[in-house]
C-alpha positions in Angstrom: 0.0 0.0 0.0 2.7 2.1 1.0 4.4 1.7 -2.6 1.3 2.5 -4.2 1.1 5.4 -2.6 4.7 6.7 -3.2 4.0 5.5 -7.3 1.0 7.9 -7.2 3.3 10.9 -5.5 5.8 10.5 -8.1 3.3 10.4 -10.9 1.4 13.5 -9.9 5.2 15.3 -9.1 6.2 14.3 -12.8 3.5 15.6 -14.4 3.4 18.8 -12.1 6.6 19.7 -13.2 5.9 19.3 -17.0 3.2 21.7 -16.7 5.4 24.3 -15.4 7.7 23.6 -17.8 4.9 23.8 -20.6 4.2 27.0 -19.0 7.4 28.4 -18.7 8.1 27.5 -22.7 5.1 29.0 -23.6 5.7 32.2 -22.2 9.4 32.6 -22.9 8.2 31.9 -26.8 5.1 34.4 -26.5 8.5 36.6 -25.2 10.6 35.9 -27.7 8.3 36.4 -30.5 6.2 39.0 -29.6 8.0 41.5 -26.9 12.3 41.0 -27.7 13.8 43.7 -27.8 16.4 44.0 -30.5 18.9 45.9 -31.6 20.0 47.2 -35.2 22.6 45.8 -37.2 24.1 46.8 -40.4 27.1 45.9 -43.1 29.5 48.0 -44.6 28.1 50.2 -47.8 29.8 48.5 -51.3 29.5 51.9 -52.9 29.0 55.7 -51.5 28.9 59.2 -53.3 31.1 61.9 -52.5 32.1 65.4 -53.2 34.8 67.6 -51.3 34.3 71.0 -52.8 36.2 73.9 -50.8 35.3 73.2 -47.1 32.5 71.0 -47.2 32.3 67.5 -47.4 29.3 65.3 -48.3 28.8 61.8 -48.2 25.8 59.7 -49.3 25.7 56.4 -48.5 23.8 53.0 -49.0 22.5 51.5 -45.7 20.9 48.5 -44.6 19.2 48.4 -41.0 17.9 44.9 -39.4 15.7 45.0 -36.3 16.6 41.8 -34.8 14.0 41.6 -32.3 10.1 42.0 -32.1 9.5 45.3 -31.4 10.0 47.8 -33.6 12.9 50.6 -33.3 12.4 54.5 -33.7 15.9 55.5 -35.4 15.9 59.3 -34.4 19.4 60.8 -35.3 22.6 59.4 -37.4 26.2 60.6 -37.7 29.6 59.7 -39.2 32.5 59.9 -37.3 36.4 59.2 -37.9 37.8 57.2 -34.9 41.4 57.0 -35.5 41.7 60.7 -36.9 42.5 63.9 -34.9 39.8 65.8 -33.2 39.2 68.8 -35.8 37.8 66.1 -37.9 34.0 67.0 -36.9 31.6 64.5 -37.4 29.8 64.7 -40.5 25.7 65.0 -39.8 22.5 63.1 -41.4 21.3 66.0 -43.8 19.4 64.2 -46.1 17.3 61.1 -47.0 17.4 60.7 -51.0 15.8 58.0 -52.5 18.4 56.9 -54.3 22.5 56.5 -54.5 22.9 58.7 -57.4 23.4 62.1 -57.5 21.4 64.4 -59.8 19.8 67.5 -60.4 16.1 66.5 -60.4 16.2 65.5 -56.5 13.2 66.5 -54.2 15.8 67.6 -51.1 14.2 65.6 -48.5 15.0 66.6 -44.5 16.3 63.9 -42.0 13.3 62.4 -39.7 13.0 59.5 -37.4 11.7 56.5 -38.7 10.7 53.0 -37.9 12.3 49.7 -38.7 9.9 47.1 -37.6 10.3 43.6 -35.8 12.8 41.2 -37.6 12.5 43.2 -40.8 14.9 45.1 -42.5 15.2 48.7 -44.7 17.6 49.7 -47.2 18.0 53.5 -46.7 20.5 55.8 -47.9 21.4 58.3 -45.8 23.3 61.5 -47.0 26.7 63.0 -44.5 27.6 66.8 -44.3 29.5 69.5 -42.5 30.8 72.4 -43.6 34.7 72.9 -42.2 34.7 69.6 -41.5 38.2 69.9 -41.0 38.3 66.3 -43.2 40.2 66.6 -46.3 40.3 62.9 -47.9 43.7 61.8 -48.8 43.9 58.8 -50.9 44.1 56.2 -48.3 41.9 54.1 -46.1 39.9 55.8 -43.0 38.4 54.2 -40.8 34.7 55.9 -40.0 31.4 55.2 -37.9 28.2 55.5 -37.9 26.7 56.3 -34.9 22.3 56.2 -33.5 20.1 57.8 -31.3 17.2 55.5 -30.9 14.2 55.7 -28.8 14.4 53.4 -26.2 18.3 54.0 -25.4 19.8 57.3 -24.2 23.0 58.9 -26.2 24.8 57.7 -29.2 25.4 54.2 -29.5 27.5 52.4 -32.6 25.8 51.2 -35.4 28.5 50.5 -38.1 32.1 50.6 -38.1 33.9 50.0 -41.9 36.6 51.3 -43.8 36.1 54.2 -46.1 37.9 54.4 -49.0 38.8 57.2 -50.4 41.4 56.5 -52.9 38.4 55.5 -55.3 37.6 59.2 -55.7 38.7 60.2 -58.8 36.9 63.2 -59.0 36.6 65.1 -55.5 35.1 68.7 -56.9 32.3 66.0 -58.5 29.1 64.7 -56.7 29.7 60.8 -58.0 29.5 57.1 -57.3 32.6 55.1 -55.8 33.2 51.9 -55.4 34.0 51.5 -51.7 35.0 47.8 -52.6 38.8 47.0 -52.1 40.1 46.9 -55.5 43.5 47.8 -56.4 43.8 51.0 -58.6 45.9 50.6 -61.8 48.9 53.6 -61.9 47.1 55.2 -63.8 43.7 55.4 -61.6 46.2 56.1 -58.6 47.7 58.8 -60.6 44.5 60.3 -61.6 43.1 60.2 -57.9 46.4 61.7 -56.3 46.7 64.6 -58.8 42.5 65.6 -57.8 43.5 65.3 -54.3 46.4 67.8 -54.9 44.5 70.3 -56.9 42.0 70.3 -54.1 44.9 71.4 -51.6 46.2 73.4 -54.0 42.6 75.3 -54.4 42.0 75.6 -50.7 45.5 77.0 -50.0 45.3 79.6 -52.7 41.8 80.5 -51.4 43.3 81.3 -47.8 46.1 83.5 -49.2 43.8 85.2 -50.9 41.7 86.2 -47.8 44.7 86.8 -46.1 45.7 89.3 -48.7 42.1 91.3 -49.0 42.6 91.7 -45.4 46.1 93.0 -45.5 45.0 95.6 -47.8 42.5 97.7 -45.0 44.6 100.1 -43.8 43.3 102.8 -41.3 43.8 106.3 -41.5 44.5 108.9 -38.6 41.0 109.2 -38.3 40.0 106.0 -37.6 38.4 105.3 -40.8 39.3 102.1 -42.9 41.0 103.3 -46.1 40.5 100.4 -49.2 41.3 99.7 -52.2 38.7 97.0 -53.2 
């Protein structure tokens, strides 16, 4: 009688403790696929658009976003930053949302504003860079740069992408173009191309200076206190 009655315990034990774990499963999966939070994820761009034209520099680039959980995301702010360079090379800010990769005249400007990637999905933006005295002059190496989020459920900048940029595929700085951001060797005679844009950039900015420098050597100020010119 006795055995019976421990047979019976162990019965109704065993099958109270694969309830709860029925339970358990079923909530952790109503969890997982309903109320995760994710985060975002993204690859590095195989092409980008650039122009460096006096002191400004603008970069558009081709972005994918993943949500990788359930809930959706509210993307509210995006920047690109240089890591490994010197601190007068300001982040570059989100100006612009085109709707597509090439530049052209016929564009509809259209402002930054938040918007939502949803559960497991994913959006293919592309998401346009600019500041004005950046203090970034692309050489014709590789740089290191990051893009950086605000999202709504998070406080402060947090690090969405981190690639390598590479600017030794701009041929043509002063133009608004498509590069290849893949790395691909130049032939000497891309290289050469590249390097003599680069320089002729330099080149134009320094000459610009001097020039200031100059108008402003030329006010003088007479006894009177009055600014004598000769522009």
């Amino acid at each position: 009688m006795a055995a019976a009655d421990q047979n019976a315990s162990s019965s109704i034990s065993g099958a109270g403790l694969l309830s709860v774990c029925a339970l358990l499963f079923t909530i952790a999966s109503f969890w997982w696929l309903n109320a995760r939070q994710g985060c975002l994820r993204s690859w590095e761009p195989h092409s980008f658009a650039a122009i460096c034209h006096g002191s400004m520099v603008r970069l558009r680039l081709p972005l994918i976003l993943h949500n990788t959980g359930a809930k959706p995301i509210v993307v509210q702010d995006l920047m690109l930053t240089f890591p490994d360079e010197p601190a007068s090379h300001l982040p570059l800010l989100w100006t612009s949302s085109p709707s597509r990769l090439q530049p052209g005249p016929d564009e509809e400007p259209k402002l930054p504003t938040g918007f939502v990637v949803a559960g497991r999905e994913a959006q293919q933006l592309f998401i346009e860079f600019e500041a004005p005295f950046s203090g970034f002059v692309p050489e014709a190496r590789d740089y290191k740069v990051g893009i950086q989020v605000r999202v709504g459920h998070r406080k402060g900048w947090r690090s969405l992408l981190t690639f390598t940029l590479r600017t030794t595929n701009i041929i043509h700085p002063d133009r608004y173009t498509v590069c290849n951001n893949a790395p691909l060797e130049l032939t000497k005679e891309g290289e050469k191309k590249a390097d003599a844009a680069l320089l002729e950039l330099l080149e134009g900015q320094e000459k610009g200076a001097s020039a200031k420098g100059a108008t402003k050597r030329r006010v003088s100020w007479n006894d009177e206190g009055n600014a004598d010119t000769d522009l």
